[in-house]
N, C-alpha and C positions, 0 to 999 in steps of 0.2 A: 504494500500500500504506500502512494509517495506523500511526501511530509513536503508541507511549502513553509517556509517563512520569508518573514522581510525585515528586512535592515534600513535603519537611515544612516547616513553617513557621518562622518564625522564632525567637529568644528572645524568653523571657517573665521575670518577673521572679521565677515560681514555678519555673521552668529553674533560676534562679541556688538558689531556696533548696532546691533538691532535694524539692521539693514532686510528687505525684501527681496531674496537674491534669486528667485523663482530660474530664468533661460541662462541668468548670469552665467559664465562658465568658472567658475572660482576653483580653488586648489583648498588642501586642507593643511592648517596651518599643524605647527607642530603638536600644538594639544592633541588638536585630531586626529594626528595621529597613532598617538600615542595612546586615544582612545579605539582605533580600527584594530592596533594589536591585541590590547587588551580584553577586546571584546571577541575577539580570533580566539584568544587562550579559553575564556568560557566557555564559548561552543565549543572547544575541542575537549575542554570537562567534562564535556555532559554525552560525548561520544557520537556527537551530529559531527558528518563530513559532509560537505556539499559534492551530487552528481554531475548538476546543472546550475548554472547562475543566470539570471533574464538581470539585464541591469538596464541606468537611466546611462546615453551617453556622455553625461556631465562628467567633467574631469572628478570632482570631491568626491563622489559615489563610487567610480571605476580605482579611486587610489584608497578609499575605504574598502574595496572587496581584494586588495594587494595586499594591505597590512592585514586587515584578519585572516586570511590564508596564507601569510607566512608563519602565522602559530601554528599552523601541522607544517609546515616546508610543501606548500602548495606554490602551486605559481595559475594564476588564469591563463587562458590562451580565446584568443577572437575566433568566434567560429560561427557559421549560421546555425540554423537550428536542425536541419536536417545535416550539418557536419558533425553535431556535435552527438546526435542519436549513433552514431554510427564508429563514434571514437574510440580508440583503445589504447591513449595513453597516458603518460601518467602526473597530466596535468589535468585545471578543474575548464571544461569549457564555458566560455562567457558569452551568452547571446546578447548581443543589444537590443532591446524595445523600446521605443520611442514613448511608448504609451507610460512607462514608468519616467519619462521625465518630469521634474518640477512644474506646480502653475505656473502662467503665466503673468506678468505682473504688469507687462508693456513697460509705460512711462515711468511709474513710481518705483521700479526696481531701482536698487542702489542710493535710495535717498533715505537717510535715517526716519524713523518712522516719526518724530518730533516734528519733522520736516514738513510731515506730509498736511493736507488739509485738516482740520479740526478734528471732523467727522471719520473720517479713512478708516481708522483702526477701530470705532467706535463701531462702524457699519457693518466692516470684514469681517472682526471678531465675534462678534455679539451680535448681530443680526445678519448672517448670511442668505436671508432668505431675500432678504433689501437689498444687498451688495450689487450694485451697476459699474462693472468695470471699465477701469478706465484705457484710454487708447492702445490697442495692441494686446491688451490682457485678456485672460481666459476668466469665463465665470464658473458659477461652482456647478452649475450645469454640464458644461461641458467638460470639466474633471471626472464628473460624478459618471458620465459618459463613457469616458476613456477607461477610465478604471474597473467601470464593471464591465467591458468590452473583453481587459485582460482579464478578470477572474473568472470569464464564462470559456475564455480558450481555455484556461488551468480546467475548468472543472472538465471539457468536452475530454482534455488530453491525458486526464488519469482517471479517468474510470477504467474498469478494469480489461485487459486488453490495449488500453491506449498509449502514445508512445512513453508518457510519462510517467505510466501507473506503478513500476516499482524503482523511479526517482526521489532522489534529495535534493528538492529543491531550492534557492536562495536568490530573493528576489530584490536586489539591491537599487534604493531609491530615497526619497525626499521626503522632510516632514508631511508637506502639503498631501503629497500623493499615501502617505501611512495613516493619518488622520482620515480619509477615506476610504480605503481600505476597512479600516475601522468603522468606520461609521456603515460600509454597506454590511460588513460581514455581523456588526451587531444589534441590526436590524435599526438602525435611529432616524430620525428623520434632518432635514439638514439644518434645521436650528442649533442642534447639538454637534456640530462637525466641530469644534473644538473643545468638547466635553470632558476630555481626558490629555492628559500629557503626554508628547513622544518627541523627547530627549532626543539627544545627537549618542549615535550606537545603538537607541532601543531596538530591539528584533521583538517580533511577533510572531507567534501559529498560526498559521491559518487553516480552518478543518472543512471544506469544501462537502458539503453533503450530495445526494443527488439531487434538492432543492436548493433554491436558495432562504427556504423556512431553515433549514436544516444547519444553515452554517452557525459557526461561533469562532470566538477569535482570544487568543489569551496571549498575553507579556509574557517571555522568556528572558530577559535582558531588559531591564527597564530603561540603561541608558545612563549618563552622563551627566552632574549637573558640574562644571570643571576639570577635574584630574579623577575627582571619584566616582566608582560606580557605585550606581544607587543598590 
């Protein structure tokens, strides 16, 4: 039976400035690093190896899924998805999906959030249902879209028989995109899409039923508030 979960990446130095880094292509600083290893060595305590990785193409995600697979002496390697059903060696294949990348923020990305109009983080936050994005950005519609797009190929691809179905999966991405995740896998509606916390390094379960009444979603790693894990 294949096991999915998902990772958000580590710190960035737009994390610290309170910054909306959504398409940005940022690096992770050395915290974050420090947190991809660290949270590599957990999984590799608890005896999960990754089969397969679906990641976002953002640089901080792809150098998050290098340092936590250097805790087993892994290395990724770029492959598509049908190279990677088919591999036999003795590195972890990395597919890229687009659909795990970050939202979109357009304009307001990269402007401290103090910055931004009055209302912005008043609206985002605490009233997503109101949220009218702004130039170039994505709404939570369209996330809410994309995301449950990927969780319906996961579920078509491991049921049993399917190419996934006795995979370990690791599905390496952005707060934005794990907050949904969340939100579809625990059935909530989108008032509450930031109802809970996800840290830089939190990994999540995801349990794919053959409904989607059926799914549930639980914290393995809670993730980062600094240097310590929670």
């Amino acid at each position: 039976m294949a096991e999915i979960y998902f990772l958000r990446h580590g710190q960035t130095d737009m994390n610290i400035s309170h910054m909306l880094q959504g398409r940005t292509n940022t690096d992770l600083n050395d915290r974050g690093r420090r947190q991809a290893e660290s949270t590599g060595k957990a999984i590799a305590e608890r005896g999960i190896r990754p089969d397969i990785i679906f990641s976002s193409p953002l640089n901080r995600v792809r150098q998050t899924v290098c340092g936590a697979l250097s805790a087993q002496n892994l290395t990724p390697i770029d492959m598509t998805l049908g190279e990677a059903l088919v591999y036999q060696g003795d590195k972890v294949p990395l597919v890229t999906d687009e659909r795990l990348i970050e939202m979109s923020f357009g304009e307001a990305e990269g402007i401290p959030m103090d910055k931004l109009p009055d209302d912005f983080a008043d609206i985002f936050f605490h009233d997503p249902e109101n949220y009218s994005p702004v130039a170039g950005a994505e709404s939570y519609q369209e996330l809410v879209a994309r995301c449950r797009d990927f969780l319906e190929s996961l579920r078509r691809d491991i049921r049993p028989g399917g190419i996934l179905s006795d995979k370990t999966i690791f599905c390496a991405t952005h707060g934005g995109v794990m907050h949904c995740i969340f939100l579809l896998l625990s059935h909530r509606q989108l008032k509450d899409f930031w109802r809970q916390s996800v840290l830089n390094c939190a990994v999540i379960r995801a349990f794919l039923g053959d409904r989607q009444d059926d799914d549930r979603v639980t914290f393995i790693e809670e993730g980062f508030t600094g240097e310590e894990r929670i």
